[in-house]
KOLKOL-876588 format. One record per residue (C-alpha): chain; x, y, z. Coordinates in steps of 0.5 Angstrom, whole numbers, plus 2048, in hexadecimal, padded with zeros to 3 digits. Layout:
% KOLKOL-876588
<rec><c>A</c><xx>X</xx><yy>Y</yy><zz>Z</zz></rec>
...
//
This chain:
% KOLKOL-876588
<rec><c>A</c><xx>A5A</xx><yy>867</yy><zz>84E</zz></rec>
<rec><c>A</c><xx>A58</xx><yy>865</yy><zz>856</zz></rec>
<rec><c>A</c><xx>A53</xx><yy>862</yy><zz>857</zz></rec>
<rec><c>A</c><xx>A4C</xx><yy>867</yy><zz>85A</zz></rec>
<rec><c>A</c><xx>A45</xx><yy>864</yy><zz>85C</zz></rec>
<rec><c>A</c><xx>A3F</xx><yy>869</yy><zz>859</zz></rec>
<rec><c>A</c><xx>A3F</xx><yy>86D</yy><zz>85E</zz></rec>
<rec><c>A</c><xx>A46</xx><yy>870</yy><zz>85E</zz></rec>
<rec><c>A</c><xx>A44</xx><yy>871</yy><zz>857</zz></rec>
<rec><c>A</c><xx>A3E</xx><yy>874</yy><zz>858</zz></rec>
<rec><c>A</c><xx>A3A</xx><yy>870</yy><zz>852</zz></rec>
<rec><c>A</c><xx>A35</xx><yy>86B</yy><zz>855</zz></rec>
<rec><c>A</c><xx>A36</xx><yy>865</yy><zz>859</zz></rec>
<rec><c>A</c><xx>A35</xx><yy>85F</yy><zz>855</zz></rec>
<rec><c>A</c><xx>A34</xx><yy>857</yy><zz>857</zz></rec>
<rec><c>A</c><xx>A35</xx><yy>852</yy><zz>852</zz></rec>
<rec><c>A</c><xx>A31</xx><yy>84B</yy><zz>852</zz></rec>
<rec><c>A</c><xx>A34</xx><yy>845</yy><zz>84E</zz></rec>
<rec><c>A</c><xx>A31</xx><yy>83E</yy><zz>84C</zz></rec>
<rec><c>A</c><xx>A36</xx><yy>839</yy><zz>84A</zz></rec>
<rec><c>A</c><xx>A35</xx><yy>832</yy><zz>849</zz></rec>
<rec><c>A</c><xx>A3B</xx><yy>82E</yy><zz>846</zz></rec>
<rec><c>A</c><xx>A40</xx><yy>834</yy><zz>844</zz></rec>
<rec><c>A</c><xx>A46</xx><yy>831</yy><zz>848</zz></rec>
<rec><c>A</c><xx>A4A</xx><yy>833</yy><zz>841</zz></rec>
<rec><c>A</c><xx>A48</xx><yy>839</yy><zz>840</zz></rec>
<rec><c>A</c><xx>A45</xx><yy>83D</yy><zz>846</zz></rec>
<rec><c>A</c><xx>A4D</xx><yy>840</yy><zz>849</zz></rec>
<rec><c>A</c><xx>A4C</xx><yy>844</yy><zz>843</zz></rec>
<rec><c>A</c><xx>A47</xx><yy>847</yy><zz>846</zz></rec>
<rec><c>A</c><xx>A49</xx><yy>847</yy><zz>84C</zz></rec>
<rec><c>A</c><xx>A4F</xx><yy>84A</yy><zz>84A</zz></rec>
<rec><c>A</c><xx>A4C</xx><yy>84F</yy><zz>847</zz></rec>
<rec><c>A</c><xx>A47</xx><yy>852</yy><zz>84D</zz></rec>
<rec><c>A</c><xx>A4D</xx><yy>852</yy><zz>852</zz></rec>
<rec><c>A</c><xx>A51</xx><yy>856</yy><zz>84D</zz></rec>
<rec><c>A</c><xx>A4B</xx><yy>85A</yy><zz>84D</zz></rec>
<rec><c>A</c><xx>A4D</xx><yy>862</yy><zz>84E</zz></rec>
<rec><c>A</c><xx>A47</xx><yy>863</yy><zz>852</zz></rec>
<rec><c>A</c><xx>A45</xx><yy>85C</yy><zz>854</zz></rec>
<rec><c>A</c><xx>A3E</xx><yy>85A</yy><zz>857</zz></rec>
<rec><c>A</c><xx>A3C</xx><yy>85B</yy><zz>85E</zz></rec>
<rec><c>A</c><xx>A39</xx><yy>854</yy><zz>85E</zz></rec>
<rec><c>A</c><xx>A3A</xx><yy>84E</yy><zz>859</zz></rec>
<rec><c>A</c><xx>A35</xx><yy>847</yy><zz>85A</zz></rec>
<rec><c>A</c><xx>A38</xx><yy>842</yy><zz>855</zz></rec>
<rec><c>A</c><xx>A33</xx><yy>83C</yy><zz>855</zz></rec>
<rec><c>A</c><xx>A36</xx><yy>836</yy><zz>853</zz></rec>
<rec><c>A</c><xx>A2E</xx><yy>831</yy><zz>850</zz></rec>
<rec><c>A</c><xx>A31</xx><yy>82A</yy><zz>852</zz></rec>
<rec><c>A</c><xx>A38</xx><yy>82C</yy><zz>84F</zz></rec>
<rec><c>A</c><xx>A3C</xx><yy>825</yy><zz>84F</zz></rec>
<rec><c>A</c><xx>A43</xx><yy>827</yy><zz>84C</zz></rec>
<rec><c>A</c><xx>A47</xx><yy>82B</yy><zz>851</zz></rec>
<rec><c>A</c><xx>A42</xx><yy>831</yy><zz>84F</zz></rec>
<rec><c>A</c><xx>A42</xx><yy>832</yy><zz>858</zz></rec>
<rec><c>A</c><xx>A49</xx><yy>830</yy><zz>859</zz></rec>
<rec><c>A</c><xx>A4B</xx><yy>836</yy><zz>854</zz></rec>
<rec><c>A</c><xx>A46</xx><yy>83C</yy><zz>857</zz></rec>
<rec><c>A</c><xx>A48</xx><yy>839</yy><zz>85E</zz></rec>
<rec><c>A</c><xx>A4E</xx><yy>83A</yy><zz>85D</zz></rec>
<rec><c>A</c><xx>A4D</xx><yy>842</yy><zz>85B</zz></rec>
<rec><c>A</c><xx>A47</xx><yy>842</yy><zz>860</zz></rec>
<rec><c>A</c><xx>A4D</xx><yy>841</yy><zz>866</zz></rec>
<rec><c>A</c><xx>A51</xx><yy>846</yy><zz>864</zz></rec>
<rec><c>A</c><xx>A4C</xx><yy>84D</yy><zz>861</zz></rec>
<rec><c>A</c><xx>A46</xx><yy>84C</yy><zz>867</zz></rec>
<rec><c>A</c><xx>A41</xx><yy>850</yy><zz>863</zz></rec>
<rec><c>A</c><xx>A41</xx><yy>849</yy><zz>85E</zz></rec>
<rec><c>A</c><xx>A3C</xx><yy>844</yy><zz>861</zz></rec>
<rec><c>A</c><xx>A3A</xx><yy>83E</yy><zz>85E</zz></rec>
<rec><c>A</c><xx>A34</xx><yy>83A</yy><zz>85F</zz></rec>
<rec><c>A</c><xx>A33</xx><yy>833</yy><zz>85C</zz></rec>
<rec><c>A</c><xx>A2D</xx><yy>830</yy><zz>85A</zz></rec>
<rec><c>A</c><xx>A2C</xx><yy>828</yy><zz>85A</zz></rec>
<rec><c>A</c><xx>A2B</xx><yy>826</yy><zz>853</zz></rec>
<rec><c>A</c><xx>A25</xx><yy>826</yy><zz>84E</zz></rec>
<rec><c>A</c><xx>A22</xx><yy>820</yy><zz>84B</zz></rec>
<rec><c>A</c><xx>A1E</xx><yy>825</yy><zz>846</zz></rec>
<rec><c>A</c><xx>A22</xx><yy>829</yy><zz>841</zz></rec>
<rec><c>A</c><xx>A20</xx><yy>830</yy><zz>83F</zz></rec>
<rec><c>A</c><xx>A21</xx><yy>837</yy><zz>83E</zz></rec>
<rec><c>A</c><xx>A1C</xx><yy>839</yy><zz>845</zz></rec>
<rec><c>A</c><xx>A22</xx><yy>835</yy><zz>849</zz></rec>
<rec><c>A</c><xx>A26</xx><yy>83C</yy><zz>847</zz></rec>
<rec><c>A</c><xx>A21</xx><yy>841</yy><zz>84B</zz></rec>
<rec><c>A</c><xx>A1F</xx><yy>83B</yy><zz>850</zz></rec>
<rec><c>A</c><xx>A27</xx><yy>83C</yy><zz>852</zz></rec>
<rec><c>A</c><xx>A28</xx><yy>843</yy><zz>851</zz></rec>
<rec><c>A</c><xx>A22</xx><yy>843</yy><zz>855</zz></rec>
<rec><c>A</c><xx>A25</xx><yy>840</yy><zz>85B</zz></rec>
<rec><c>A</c><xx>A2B</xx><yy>845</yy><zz>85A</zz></rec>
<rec><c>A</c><xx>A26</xx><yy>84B</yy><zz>85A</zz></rec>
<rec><c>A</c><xx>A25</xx><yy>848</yy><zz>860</zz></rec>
<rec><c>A</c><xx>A2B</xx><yy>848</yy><zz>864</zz></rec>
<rec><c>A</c><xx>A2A</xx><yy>850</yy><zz>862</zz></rec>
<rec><c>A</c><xx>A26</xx><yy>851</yy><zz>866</zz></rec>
<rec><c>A</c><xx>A28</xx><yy>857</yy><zz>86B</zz></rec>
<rec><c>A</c><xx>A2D</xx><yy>85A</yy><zz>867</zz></rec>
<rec><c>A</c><xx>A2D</xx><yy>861</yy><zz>865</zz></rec>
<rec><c>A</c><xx>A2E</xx><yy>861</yy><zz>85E</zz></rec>
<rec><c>A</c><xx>A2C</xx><yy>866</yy><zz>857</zz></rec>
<rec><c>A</c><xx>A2D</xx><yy>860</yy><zz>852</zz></rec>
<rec><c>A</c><xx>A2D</xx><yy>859</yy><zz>851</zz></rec>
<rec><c>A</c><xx>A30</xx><yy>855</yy><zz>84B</zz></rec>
<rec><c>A</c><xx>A2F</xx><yy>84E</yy><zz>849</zz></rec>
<rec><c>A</c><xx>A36</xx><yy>84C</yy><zz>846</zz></rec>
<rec><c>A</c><xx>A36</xx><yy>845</yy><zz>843</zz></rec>
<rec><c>A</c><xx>A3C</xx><yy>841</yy><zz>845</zz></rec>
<rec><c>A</c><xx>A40</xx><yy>840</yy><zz>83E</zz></rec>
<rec><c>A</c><xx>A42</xx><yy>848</yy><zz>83D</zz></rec>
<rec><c>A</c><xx>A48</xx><yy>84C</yy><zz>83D</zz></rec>
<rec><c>A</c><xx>A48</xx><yy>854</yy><zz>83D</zz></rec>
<rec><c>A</c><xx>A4C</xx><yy>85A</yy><zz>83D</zz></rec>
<rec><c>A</c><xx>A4F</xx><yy>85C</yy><zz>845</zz></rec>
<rec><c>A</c><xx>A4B</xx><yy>862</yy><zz>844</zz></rec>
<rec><c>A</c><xx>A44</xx><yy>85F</yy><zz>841</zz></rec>
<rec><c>A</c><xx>A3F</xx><yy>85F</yy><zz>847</zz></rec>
<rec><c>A</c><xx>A42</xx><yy>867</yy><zz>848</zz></rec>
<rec><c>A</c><xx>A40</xx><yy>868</yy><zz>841</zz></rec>
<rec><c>A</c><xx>A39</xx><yy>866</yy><zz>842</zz></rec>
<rec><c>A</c><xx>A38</xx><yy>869</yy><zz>849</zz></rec>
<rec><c>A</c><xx>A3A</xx><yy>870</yy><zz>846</zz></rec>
<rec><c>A</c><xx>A35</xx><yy>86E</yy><zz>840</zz></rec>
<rec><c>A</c><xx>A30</xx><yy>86D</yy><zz>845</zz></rec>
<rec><c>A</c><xx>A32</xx><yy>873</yy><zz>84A</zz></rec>
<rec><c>A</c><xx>A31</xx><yy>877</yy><zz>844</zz></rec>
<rec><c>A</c><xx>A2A</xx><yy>876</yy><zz>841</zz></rec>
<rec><c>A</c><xx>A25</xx><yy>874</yy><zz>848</zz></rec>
<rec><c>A</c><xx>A21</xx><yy>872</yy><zz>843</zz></rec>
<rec><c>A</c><xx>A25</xx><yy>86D</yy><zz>840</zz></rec>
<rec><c>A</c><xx>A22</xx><yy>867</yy><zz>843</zz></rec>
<rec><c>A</c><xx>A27</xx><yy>861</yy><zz>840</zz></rec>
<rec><c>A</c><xx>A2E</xx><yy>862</yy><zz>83D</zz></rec>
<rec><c>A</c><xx>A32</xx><yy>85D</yy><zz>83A</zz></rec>
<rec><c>A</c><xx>A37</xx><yy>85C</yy><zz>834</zz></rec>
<rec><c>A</c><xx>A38</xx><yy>857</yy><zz>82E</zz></rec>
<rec><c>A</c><xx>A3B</xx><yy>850</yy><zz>82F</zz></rec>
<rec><c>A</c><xx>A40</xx><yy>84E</yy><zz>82B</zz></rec>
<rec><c>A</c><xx>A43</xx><yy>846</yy><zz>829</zz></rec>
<rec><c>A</c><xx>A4A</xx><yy>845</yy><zz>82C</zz></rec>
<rec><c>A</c><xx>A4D</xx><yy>842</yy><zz>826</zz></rec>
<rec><c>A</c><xx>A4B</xx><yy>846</yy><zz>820</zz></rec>
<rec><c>A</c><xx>A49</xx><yy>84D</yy><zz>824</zz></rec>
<rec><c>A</c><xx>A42</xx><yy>84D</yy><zz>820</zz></rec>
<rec><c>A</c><xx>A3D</xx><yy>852</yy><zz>823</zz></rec>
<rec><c>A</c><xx>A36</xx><yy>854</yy><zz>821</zz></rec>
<rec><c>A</c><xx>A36</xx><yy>85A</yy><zz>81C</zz></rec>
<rec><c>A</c><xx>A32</xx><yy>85F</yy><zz>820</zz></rec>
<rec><c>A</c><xx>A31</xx><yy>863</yy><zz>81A</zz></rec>
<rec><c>A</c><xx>A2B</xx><yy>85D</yy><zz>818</zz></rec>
<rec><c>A</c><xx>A29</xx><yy>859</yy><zz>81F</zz></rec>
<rec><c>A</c><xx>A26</xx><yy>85E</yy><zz>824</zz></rec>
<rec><c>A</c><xx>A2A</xx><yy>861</yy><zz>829</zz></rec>
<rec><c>A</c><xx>A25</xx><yy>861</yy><zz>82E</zz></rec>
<rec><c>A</c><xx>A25</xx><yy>85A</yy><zz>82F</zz></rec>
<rec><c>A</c><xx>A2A</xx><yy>858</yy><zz>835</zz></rec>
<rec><c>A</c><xx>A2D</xx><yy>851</yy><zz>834</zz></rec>
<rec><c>A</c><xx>A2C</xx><yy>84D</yy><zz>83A</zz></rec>
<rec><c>A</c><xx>A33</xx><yy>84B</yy><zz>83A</zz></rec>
<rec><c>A</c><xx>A33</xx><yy>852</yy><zz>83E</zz></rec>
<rec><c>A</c><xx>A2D</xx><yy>855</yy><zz>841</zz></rec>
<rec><c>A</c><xx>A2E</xx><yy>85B</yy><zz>845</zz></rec>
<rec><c>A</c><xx>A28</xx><yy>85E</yy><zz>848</zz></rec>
<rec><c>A</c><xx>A26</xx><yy>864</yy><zz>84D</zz></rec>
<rec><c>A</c><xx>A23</xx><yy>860</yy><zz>853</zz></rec>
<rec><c>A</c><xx>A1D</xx><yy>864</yy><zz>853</zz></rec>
<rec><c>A</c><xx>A1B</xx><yy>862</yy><zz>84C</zz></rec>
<rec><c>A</c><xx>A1D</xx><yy>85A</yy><zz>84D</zz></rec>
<rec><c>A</c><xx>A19</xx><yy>85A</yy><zz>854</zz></rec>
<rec><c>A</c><xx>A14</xx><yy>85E</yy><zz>84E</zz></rec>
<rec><c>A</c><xx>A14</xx><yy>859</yy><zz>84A</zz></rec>
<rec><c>A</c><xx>A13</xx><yy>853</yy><zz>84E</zz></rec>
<rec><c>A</c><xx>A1A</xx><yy>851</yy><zz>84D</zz></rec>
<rec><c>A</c><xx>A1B</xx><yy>84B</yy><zz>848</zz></rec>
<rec><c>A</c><xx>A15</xx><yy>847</yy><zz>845</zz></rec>
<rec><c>A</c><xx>A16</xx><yy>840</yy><zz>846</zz></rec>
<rec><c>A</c><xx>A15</xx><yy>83D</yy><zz>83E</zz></rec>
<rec><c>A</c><xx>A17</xx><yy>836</yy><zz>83D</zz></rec>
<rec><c>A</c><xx>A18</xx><yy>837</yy><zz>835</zz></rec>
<rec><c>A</c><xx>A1D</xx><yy>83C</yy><zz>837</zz></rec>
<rec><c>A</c><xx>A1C</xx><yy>844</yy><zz>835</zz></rec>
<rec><c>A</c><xx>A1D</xx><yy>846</yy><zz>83C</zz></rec>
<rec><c>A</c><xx>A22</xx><yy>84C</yy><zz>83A</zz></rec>
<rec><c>A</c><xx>A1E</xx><yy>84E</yy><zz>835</zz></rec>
<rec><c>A</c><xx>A17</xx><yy>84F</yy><zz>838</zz></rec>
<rec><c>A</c><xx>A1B</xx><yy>853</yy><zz>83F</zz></rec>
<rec><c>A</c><xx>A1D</xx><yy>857</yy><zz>839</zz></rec>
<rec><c>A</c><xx>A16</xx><yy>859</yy><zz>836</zz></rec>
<rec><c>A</c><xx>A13</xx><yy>85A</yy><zz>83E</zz></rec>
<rec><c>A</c><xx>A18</xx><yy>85E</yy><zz>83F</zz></rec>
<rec><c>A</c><xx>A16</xx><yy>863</yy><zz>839</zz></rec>
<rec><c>A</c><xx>A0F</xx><yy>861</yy><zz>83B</zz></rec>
<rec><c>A</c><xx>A0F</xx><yy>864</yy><zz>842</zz></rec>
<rec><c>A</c><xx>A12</xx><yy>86A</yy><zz>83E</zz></rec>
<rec><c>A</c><xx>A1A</xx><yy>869</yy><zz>83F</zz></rec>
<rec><c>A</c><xx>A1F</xx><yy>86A</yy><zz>83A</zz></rec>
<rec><c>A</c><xx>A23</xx><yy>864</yy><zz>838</zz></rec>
<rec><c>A</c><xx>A29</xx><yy>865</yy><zz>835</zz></rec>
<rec><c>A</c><xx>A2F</xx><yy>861</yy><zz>831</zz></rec>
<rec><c>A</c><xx>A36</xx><yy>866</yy><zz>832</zz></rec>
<rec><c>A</c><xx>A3B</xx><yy>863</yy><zz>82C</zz></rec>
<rec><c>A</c><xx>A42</xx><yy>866</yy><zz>82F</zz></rec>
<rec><c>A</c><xx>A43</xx><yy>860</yy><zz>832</zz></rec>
<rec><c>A</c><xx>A40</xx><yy>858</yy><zz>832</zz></rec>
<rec><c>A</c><xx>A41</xx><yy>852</yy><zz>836</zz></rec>
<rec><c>A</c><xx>A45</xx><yy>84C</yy><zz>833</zz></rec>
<rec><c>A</c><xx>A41</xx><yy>846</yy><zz>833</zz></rec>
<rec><c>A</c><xx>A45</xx><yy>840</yy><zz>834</zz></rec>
<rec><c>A</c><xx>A40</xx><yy>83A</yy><zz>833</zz></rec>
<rec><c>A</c><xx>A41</xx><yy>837</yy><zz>82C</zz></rec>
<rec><c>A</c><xx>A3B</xx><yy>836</yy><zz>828</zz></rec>
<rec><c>A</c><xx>A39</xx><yy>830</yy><zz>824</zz></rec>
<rec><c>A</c><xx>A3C</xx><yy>830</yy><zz>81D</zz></rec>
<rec><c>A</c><xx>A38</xx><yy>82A</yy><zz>81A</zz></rec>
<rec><c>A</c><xx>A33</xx><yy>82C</yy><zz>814</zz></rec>
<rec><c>A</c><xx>A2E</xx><yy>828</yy><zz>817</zz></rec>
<rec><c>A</c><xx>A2F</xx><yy>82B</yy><zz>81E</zz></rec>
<rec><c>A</c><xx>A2E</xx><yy>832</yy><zz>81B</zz></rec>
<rec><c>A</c><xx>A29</xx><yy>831</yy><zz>817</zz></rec>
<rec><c>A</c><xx>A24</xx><yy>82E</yy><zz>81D</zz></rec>
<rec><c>A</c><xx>A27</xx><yy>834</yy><zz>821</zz></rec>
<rec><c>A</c><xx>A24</xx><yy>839</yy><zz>81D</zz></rec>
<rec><c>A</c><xx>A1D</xx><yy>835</yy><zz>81C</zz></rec>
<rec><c>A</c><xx>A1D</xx><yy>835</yy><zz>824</zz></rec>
<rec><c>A</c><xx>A1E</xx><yy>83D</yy><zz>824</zz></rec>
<rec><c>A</c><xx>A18</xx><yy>83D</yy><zz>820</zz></rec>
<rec><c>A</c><xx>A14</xx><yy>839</yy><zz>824</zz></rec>
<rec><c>A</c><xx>A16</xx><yy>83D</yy><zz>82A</zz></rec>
<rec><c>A</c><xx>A14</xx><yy>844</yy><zz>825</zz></rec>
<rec><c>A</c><xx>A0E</xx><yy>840</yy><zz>825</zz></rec>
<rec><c>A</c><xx>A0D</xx><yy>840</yy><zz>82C</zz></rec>
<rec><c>A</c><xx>A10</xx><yy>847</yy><zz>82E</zz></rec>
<rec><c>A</c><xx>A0B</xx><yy>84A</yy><zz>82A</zz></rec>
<rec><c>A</c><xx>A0E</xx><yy>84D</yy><zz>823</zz></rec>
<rec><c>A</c><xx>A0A</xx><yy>850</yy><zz>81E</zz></rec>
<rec><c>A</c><xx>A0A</xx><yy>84B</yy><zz>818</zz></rec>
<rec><c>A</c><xx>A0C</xx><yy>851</yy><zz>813</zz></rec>
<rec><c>A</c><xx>A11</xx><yy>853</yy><zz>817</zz></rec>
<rec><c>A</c><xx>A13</xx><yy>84A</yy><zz>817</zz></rec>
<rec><c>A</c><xx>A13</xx><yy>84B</yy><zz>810</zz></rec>
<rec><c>A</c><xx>A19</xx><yy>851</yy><zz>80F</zz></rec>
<rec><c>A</c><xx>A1C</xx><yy>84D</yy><zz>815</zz></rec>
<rec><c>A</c><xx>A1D</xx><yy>847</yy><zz>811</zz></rec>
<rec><c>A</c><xx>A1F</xx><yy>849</yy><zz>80B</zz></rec>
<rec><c>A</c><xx>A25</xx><yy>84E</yy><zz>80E</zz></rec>
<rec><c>A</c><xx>A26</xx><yy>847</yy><zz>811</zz></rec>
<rec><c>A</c><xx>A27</xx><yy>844</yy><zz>80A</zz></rec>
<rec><c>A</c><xx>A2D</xx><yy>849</yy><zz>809</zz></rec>
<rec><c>A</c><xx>A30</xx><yy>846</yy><zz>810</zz></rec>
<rec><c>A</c><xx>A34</xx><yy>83E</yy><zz>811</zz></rec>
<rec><c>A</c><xx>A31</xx><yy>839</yy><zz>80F</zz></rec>
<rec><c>A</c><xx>A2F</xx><yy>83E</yy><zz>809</zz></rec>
<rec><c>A</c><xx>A28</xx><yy>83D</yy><zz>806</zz></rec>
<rec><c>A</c><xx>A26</xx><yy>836</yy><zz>80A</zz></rec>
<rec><c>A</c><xx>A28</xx><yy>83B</yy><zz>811</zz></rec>
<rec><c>A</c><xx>A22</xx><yy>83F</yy><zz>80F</zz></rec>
<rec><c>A</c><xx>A1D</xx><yy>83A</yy><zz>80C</zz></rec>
<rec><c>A</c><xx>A1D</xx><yy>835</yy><zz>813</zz></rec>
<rec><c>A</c><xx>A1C</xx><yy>83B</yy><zz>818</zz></rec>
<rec><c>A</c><xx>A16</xx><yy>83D</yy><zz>814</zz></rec>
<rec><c>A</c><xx>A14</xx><yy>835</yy><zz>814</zz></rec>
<rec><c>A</c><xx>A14</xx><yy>836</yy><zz>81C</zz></rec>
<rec><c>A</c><xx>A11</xx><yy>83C</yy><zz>81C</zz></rec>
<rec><c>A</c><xx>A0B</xx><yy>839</yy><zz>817</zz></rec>
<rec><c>A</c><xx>A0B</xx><yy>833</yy><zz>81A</zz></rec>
<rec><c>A</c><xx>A0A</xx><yy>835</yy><zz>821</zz></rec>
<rec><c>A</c><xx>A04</xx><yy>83A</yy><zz>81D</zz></rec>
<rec><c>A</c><xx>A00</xx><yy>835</yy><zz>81B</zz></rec>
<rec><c>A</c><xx>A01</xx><yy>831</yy><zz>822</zz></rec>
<rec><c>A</c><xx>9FF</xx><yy>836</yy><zz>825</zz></rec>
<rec><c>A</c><xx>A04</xx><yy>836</yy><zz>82A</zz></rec>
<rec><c>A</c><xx>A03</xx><yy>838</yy><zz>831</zz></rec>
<rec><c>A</c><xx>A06</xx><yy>83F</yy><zz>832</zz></rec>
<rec><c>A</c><xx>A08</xx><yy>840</yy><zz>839</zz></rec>
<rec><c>A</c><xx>A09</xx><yy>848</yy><zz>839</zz></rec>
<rec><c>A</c><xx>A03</xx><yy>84C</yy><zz>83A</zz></rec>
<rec><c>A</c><xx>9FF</xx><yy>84F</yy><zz>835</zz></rec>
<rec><c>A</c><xx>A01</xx><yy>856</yy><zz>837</zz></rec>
<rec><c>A</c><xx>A08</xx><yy>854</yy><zz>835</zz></rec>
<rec><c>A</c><xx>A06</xx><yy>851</yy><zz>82F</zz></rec>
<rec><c>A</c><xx>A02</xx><yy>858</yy><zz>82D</zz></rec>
<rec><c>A</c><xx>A08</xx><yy>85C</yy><zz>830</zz></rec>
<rec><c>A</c><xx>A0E</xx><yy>859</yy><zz>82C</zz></rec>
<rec><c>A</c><xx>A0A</xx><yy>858</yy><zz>825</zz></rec>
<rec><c>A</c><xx>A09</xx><yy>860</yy><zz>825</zz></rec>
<rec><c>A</c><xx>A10</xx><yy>861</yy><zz>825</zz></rec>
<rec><c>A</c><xx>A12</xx><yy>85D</yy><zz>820</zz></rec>
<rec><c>A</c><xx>A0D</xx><yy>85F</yy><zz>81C</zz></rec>
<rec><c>A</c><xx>A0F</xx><yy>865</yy><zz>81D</zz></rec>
<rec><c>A</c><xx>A16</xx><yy>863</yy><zz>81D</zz></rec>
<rec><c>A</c><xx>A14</xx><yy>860</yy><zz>816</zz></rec>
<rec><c>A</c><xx>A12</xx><yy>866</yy><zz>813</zz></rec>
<rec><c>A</c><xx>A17</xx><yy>86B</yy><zz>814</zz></rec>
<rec><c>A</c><xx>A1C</xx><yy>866</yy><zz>811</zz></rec>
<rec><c>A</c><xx>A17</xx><yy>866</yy><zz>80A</zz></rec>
<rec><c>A</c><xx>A17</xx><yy>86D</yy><zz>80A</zz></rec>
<rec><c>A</c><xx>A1F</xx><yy>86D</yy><zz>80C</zz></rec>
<rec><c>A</c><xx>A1F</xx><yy>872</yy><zz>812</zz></rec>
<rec><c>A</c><xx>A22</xx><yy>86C</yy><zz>816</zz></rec>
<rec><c>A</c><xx>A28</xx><yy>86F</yy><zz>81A</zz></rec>
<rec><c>A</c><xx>A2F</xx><yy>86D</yy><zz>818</zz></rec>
<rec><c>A</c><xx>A36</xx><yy>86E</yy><zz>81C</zz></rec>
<rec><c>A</c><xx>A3A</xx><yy>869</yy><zz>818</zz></rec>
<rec><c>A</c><xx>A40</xx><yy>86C</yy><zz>81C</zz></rec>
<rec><c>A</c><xx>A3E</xx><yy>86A</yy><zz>822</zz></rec>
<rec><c>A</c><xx>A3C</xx><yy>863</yy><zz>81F</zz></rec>
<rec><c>A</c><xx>A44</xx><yy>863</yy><zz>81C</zz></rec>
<rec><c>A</c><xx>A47</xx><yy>865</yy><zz>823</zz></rec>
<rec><c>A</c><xx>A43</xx><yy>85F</yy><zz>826</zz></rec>
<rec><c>A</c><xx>A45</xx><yy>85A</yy><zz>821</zz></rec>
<rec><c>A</c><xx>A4D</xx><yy>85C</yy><zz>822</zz></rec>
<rec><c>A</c><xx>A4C</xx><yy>85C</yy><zz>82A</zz></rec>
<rec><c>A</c><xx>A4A</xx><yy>855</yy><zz>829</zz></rec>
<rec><c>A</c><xx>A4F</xx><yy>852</yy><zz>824</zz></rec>
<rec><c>A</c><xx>A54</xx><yy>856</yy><zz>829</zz></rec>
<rec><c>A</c><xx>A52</xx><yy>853</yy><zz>82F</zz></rec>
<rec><c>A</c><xx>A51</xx><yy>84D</yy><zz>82C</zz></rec>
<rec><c>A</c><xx>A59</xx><yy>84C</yy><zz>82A</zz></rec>
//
């Protein structure tokens, strides 16, 4: 198929912003992926955060040839955080200044997609003007494995791939620069907030190409991490308690739901300093609540044939 811009397709403009640090063995996946784009963006800023592998070398060489890629280079960081990833998103915002554009996606730099992939969610976002940000599941690329949307919520948005209307993203404040991470999840929650919808569409995933940690004791820190950060963002302690022991039936099993409940507890007790607003808190705690109590009383909606054509478009994409 020959390649279009949105205009000639009549679906929004978009522009894509992509922070990368150290990703020179995995970043031409995605470089692959977008410049194979059907409808590709009118602009992409890729941000190299204090790459020092050959991370530059390789969007050079890919800027060189599509003009609308850009690459800006930002001098490394001595402190490591999750900020850093909106601090250099930030400085790709930046360069967009000017531009005339409907959409803009944060895309992380170890992903590849379908040719047709930003086409899809741009024709999502063109049907529902209310539809604030889209997005699709990710899937590992060694086994295929995606969440089950039968269970996991299907208007959160993985922060692998965030596709916003640009109303609703300048609405929101952009990203919120939190050091202990949760910066995908809380741009999710303001975009509702504001009064967008947010939604994961299963027709299609990304495949993720990082490898994941498989040490038992790497796992189990991870998951206290993750309650320590639930903490932080805000979850209500019932709804902790359900998320938890479903995380019991998950690898490491039993162990992975007793240390995330360790984290979150001990972050309790600390009393933690929460770095979202009271407002947020209040917001997505009702939603869980509210989320909690159609699940007890079964009114839950299922669509276990969009969670199985997912998963097979993963395994399929993936060999």
């Amino acid at each position: 198929m020959l390649e279009k811009n949105t205009s000639s397709a009549g679906l929004p403009v978009y522009v894509l912003v992509t922070p990368a640090r150290n990703e020179a063995q995995l970043i031409e996946h995605t470089l692959k992926s977008v410049v194979a784009q059907t409808v590709l963006p009118l602009k992409w800023v890729i941000v190299s955060d204090g790459s020092t592998d050959g991370t530059n070398q390789i969007v050079g060489r890919y800027a060189a040839e599509y003009p609308w890629i850009e690459l800006v280079v930002l001098p490394d960081r001595k402190e490591r955080h999750f900020a850093g990833k909106v601090l250099a998103f930030n400085r790709g915002w930046e360069r967009l200044t000017g531009l005339q554009y409907d959409v803009i996606g944060s895309l992380d730099g170890d992903l590849s997609f379908d040719s047709d992939y930003f086409e899809f969610l741009l024709q999502k976002l063109s049907d529902d003007p209310a539809l604030g940000l889209a997005g699709t599941p990710f899937a590992d690329s060694s086994t295929g494995e995606t969440y089950d949307y039968r269970f996991v919520n299907i208007e959160h948005v993985s922060g692998a791939c965030q596709l916003f209307r640009r109303e609703c993203f300048e609405g929101i404040g952009g990203y919120v620069p939190i050091k202990g991470g949760g910066i995908d999840y809380v741009a999710v929650v303001k975009t509702r907030m504001h009064g967008w919808k947010t939604r994961t569409f299963t027709d299609k995933v990304t495949i993720h190409h990082r490898k994941l940690g498989t040490a038992q004791a790497g796992k189990l820190a991870a998951k206290a991490a993750y309650g320590r950060k639930d903490y932080m963002l805000g979850n209500h302690p019932v709804w902790e308690m359900f998320r938890t022991v479903y995380q019991m039936r998950q690898p490491p099993f039993v162990l992975g739901g007793l240390a995330m409940a360790w984290g979150y507890f001990c972050a309790m007790a600390q009393r933690i300093e929460r770095p979202v607003s009271s407002e947020l808190i209040a917001f997505q705690r009702r939603e869980q609540m509210q989320r909690l109590r159609r699940f007890v009383t079964g009114r839950t909606t299922k669509n276990p044939r969009q969670a199985g054509m997912a998963q097979v478009s993963a395994r399929q994409a993936a060999k």
